[in-house]
C-alpha positions as CSV (number, residue, x, y, z in Angstrom):
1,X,155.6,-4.3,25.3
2,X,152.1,-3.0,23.4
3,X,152.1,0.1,21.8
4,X,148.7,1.8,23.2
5,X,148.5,4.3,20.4
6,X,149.1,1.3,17.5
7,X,146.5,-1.3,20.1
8,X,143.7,2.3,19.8
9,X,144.1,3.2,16.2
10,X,143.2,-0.5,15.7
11,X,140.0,-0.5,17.7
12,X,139.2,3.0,16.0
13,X,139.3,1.6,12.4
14,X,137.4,-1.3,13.1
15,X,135.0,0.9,14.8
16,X,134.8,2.8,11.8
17,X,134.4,0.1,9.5
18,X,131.4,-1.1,11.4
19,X,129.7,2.1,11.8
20,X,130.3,2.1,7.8
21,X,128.9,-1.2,7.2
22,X,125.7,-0.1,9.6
23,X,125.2,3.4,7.5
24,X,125.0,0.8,4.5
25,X,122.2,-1.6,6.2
26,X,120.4,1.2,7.0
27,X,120.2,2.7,4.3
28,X,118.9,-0.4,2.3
29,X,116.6,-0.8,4.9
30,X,115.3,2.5,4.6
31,X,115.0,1.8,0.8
32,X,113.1,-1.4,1.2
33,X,110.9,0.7,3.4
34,X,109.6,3.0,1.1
35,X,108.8,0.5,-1.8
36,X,106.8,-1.3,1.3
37,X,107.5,-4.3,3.3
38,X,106.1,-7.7,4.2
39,X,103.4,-5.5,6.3
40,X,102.1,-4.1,3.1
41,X,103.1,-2.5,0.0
42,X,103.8,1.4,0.6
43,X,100.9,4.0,-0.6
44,X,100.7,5.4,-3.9
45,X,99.3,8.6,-2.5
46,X,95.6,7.8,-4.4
47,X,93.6,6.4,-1.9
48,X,91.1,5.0,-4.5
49,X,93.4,3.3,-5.9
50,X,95.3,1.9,-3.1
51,X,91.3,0.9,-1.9
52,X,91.0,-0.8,-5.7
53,X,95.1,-2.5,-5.3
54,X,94.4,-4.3,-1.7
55,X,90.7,-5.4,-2.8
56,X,92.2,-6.9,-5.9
57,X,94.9,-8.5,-4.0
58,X,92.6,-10.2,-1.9
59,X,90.6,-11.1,-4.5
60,X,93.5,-12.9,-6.6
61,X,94.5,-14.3,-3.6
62,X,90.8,-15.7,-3.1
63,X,91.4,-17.0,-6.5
64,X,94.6,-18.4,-6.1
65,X,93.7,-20.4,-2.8
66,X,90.1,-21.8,-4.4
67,X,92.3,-23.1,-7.7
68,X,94.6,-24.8,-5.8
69,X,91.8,-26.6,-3.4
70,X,90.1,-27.7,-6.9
71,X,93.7,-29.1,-8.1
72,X,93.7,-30.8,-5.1
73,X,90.1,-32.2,-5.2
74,X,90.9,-33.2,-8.8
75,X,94.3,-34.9,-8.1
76,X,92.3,-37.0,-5.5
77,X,89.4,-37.7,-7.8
78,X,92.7,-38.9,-10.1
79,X,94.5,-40.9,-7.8
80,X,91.1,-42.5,-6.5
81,X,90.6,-43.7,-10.0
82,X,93.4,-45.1,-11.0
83,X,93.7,-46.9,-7.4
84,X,90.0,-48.3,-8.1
85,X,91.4,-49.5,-11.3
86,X,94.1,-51.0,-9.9
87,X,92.0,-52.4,-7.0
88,X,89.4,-54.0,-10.0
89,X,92.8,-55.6,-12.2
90,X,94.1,-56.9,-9.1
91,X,90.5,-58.9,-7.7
92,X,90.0,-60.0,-11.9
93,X,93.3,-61.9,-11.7
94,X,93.6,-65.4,-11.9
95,X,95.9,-66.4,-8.8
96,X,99.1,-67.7,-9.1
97,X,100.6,-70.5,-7.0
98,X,104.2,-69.1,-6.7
99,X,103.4,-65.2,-6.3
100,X,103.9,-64.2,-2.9
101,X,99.7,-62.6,-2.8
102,X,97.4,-64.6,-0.9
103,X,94.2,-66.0,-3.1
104,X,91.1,-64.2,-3.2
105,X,88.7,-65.4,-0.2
106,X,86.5,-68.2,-1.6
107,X,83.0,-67.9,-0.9
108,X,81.6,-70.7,1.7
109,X,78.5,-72.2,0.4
């Protein structure tokens, strides 16, 4: 009913084609190892400089991280004073019978 040799030549080429497509991943693999990978970037060979590259790495990054706590200490500082200002409209005023806001609290003499 099956022909064994046409049912193995099959199996072979896919075989084939897989070890093809595995040569291939490797070999980007090995490529993307020697520019360096997420562990690092790869040496230059000149230890001084690689010494000078990491320490002004992590020095930018330093930087980077300190900016974006002041952006977000001066959003804040933003957000707090336009909410004050809102806050300081809304208690100035007058009340309205029909809006849906409760009145200010009356002081009790």
């Amino acid at each position: 009913m099956f022909d064994r040799n046409h049912d193995g030549d099959h199996w072979d080429r896919k075989v084939a084609r897989l070890q093809e497509k595995m040569d291939k991943i490797r070999e980007r693999a090995d490529r993307f190892r020697s520019r360096g990978d997420w562990f690092g970037p790869a040496t230059s060979g000149n230890r001084a400089f690689d010494e000078y590259r990491s320490e002004t790495l992590k020095r930018l990054e330093q930087e980077q991280q300190e900016f974006k706590d002041f952006l977000g200490r001066l959003r804040f500082a933003r957000d707090r004073a336009e909410f004050d200002q809102f806050m300081a409209e809304r208690r100035s005023r007058p009340f309205e019978p029909d809006s849906q806001a409760e009145p200010p609290a009356q002081p009790r003499d």
